[in-house]
C-alpha positions in Angstrom: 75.7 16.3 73.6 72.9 15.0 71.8 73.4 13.7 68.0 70.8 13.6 65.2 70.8 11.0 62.7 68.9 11.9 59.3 68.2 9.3 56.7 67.1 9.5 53.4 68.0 13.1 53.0 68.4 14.7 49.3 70.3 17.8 48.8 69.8 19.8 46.3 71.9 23.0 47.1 73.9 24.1 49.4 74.6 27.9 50.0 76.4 30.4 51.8 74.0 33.1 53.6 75.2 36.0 55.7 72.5 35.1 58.1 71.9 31.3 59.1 68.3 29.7 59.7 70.0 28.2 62.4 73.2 29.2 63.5 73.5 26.4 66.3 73.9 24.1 63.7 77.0 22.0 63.1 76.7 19.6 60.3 79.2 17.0 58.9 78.6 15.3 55.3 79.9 11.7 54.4 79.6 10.4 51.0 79.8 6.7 50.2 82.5 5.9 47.8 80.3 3.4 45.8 77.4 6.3 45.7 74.4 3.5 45.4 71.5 4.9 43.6 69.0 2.5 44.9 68.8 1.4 48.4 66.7 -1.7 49.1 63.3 -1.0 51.5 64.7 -3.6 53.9 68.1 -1.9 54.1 68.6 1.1 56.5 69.1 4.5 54.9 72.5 5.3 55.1 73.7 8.0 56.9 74.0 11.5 54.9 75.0 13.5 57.4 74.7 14.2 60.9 73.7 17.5 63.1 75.9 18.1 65.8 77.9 20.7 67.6 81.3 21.8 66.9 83.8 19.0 67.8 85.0 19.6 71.1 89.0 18.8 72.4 89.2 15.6 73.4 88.3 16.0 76.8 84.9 16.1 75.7 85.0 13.6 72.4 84.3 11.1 75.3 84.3 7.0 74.9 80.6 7.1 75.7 79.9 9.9 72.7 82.0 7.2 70.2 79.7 4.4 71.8 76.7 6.2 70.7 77.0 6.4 67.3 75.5 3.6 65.3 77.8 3.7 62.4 81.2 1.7 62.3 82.6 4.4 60.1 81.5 7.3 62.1 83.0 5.4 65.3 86.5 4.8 64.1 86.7 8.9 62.6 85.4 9.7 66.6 88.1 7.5 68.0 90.6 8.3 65.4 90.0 12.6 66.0 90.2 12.0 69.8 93.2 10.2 69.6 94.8 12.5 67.6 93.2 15.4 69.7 95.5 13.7 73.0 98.7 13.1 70.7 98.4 17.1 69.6 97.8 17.9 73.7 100.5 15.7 74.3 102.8 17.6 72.1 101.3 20.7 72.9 102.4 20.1 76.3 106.4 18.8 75.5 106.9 22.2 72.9 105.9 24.6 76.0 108.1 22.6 77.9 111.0 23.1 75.2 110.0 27.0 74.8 110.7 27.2 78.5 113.5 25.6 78.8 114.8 27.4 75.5 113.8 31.0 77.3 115.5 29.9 80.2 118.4 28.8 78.4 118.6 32.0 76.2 118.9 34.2 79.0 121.5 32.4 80.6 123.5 32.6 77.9 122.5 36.6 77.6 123.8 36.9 81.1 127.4 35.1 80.0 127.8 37.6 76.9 130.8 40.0 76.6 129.3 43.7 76.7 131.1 43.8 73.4 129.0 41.0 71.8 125.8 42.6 73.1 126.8 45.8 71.9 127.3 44.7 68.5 123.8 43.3 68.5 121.9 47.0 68.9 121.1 49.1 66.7 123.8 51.2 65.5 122.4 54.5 67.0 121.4 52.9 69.9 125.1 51.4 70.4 126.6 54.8 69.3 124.8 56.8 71.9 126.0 54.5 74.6 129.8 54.1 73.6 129.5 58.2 73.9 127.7 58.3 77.3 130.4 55.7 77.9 133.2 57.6 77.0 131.7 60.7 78.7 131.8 58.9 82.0 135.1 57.7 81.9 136.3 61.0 80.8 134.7 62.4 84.3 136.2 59.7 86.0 139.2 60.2 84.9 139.2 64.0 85.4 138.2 63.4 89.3 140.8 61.0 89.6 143.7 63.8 88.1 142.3 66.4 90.8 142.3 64.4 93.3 145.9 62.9 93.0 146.4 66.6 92.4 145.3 68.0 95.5 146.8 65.6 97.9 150.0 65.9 96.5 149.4 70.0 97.0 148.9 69.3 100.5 151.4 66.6 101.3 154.2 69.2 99.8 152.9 71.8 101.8 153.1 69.3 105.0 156.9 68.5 103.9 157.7 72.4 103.8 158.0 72.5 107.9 160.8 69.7 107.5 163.3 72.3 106.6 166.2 70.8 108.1 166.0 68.1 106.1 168.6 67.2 103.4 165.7 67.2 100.8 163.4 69.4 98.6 159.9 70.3 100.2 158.1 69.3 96.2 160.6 65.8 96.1 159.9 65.0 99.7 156.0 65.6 100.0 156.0 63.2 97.1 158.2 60.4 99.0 155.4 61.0 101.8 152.7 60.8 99.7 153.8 57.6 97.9 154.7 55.9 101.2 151.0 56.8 102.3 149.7 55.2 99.5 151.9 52.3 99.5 153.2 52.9 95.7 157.1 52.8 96.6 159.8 52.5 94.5 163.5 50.6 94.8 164.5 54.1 94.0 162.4 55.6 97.0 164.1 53.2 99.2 167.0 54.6 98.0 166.3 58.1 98.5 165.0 57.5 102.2 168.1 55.8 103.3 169.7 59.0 102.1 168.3 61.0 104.1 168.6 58.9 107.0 172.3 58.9 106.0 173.1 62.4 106.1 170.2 63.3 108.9 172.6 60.7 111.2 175.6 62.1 110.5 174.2 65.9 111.2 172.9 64.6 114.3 176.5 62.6 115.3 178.4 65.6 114.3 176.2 67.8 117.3 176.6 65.3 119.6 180.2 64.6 119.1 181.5 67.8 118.3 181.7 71.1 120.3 178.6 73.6 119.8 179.4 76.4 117.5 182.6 75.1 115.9 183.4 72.7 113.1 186.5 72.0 111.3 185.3 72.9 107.9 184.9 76.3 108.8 188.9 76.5 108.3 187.4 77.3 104.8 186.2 80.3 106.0 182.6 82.1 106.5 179.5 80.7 107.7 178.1 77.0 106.9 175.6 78.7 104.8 178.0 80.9 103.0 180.1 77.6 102.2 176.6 76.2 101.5 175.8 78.6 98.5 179.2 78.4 97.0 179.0 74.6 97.3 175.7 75.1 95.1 176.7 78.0 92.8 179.8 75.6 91.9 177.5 73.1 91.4 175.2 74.8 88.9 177.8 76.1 87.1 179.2 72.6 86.5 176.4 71.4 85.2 173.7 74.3 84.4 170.4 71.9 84.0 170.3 71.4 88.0 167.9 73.9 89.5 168.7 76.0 92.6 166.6 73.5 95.0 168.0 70.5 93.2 171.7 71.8 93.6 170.8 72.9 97.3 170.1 69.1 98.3 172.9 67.8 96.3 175.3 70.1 98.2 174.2 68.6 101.7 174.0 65.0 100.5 177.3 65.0 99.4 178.5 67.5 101.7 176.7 66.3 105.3 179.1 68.5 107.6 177.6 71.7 105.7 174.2 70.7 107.7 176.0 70.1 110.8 177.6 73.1 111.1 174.5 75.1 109.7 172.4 73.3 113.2 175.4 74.4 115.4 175.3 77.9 114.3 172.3 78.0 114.8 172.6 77.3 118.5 
C-alpha cells in the first residue's frame, strides 16, 4: 500500500458530490491542536492530511506500514488501531465461542423440557390445535383398545361354552380364561378356580366310587336334573336378584352330587 504525504496544503472547502473526481481516494485529516499560522522555511510542513486506502483489519495494518510513516503521531494512531483491531478479533473470536456454546446449551435444555412447558410456550392456536389432534388420538386409541378387549372376551366365552359340564357359567368362565391368559388374576379368581376344581373332583369321585346309574339322592325322587331345577327355582325364589345361569351354578356348587348323578344318567 503506498502512502502519500502532502505538505503545505490549504483547504478551502470541502464538499459532498454524488460523483467523486476520484473515488479511489481515502483521505484522513489531522489538525494540530496549537494550529500555527506561520511555519518557519527551515521547519518541515506539517502533515495536513494523508491519501491512502481504506484502513484494512489488522492483518494488513502491518509493522512495516507503521514503520513507514514519518510522523510520530501518525505511528502511535497505526499501532494503536492495529492493536485494537487484534483485541476486537480477539473478542470477536471468544463471543462466537460463547454463542456456540450458548446454542448448544439451549438446546439441551429444549431436549430436557416437559411437553407441558413447551406447550405453554406456542402460540395459543398453535398449542390449541395440537391438544385437539392430541385428544383425537387418544380417543382412537382408546376406542381400539375397548374393541379389542371386547372381541376377545366374545371369543373366549364362546370357547368356554363347550365346557358344559362344568360347574360354571359359559360368560363367568370365558372371563376366568381370558384373565388367566392375560395374566390379570385376582385373589377372588383363585378362589373361584379352586371351586371348580372342588366340585369337578367330587363329580369325578362320585363316578368312580359309586355304581353307574344310581345315587342316593335320587331317594328324593326324579331325575338329577329335575332335582336340579327345583334346587334353582328355590333358589330364585329365595332371593329374586340371582339370574337363571347364576342360580344354575350355585345349585351345583353347593349341591356337587346333583352333577354326579346328572354324568351317571347320562351313561
Amino acid at each position: 500500500m503506498t502512502t502519500n504525504l502532502l505538505y503545505d496544503i490549504n483547504i478551502s472547502e470541502i464538499s459532498l458530490v454524488d460523483r467523486a473526481a476520484n473515488e479511489d481516494a481515502r483521505i484522513i485529516l489531522f489538525k494540530r491542536d496549537d494550529d500555527p499560522m506561520y511555519v518557519a522555511p527551515e521547519m518541515p510542513a506539517p502533515l495536513s492530511y494523508v491519501a491512502t486506502e481504506t484502513p484494512a483489519p489488522s492483518s494488513e495494518v502491518t509493522p512495516e506500514i507503521i514503520a513507514k510513516s514519518d510522523d510520530d503521531e501518525l505511528q502511535g494512531r497505526l499501532t494503536a488501531l492495529s492493536k485494537s483491531l487484534d483485541d476486537l478479533a480477539a473478542e470477536n473470536l471468544r463471543l462466537s465461542a460463547d454463542n456456540t456454546n450458548l446454542t448448544a446449551e439451549i438446546a439441551k435444555r429444549a431436549a430436557l423440557e416437559e411437553p407441558e412447558d413447551v406447550m405453554k410456550g406456542l402460540p395459543e392456536p398453535v398449542a390449541k390445535r395440537i391438544e385437539a389432534i392430541e385428544k383425537r388420538a387418544a380417543d382412537a386409541e382408546l376406542l381400539v383398545k375397548r374393541l379389542t378387549d371386547h372381541a376377545e372376551e366374545t371369543a373366549s366365552i364362546a370357547k368356554a361354552a363347550k365346557y358344559a359340564a362344568i360347574p360354571a357359567t359359559a360368560d363367568d368362565l370365558g372371563k376366568l380364561l381370558l384373565r388367566i391368559r392375560k395374566g390379570m388374576t385376582t385373589p377372588a379368581d383363585a378362589d373361584e378356580v379352586e371351586r371348580i376344581l372342588d366340585a369337578a373332583s367330587a363329580g369325578m369321585a362320585d363316578v368312580v366310587a359309586g355304581p353307574v346309574g344310581k345315587s342316593a339322592d335320587k331317594a328324593s325322587g326324579g331325575t338329577a336334573m329335575d332335582r336340579l331345577d327345583g334346587t334353582v327355582a328355590a333358589l330364585r325364589s329365595a332371593n329374586p336378584d340371582l339370574t337363571q345361569a347364576q342360580a344354575f351354578t350355585k345349585a351345583l356348587a353347593d349341591n356337587p352330587s346333583l352333577y354326579t348323578d346328572y354324568l351317571a344318567e347320562r351313561k
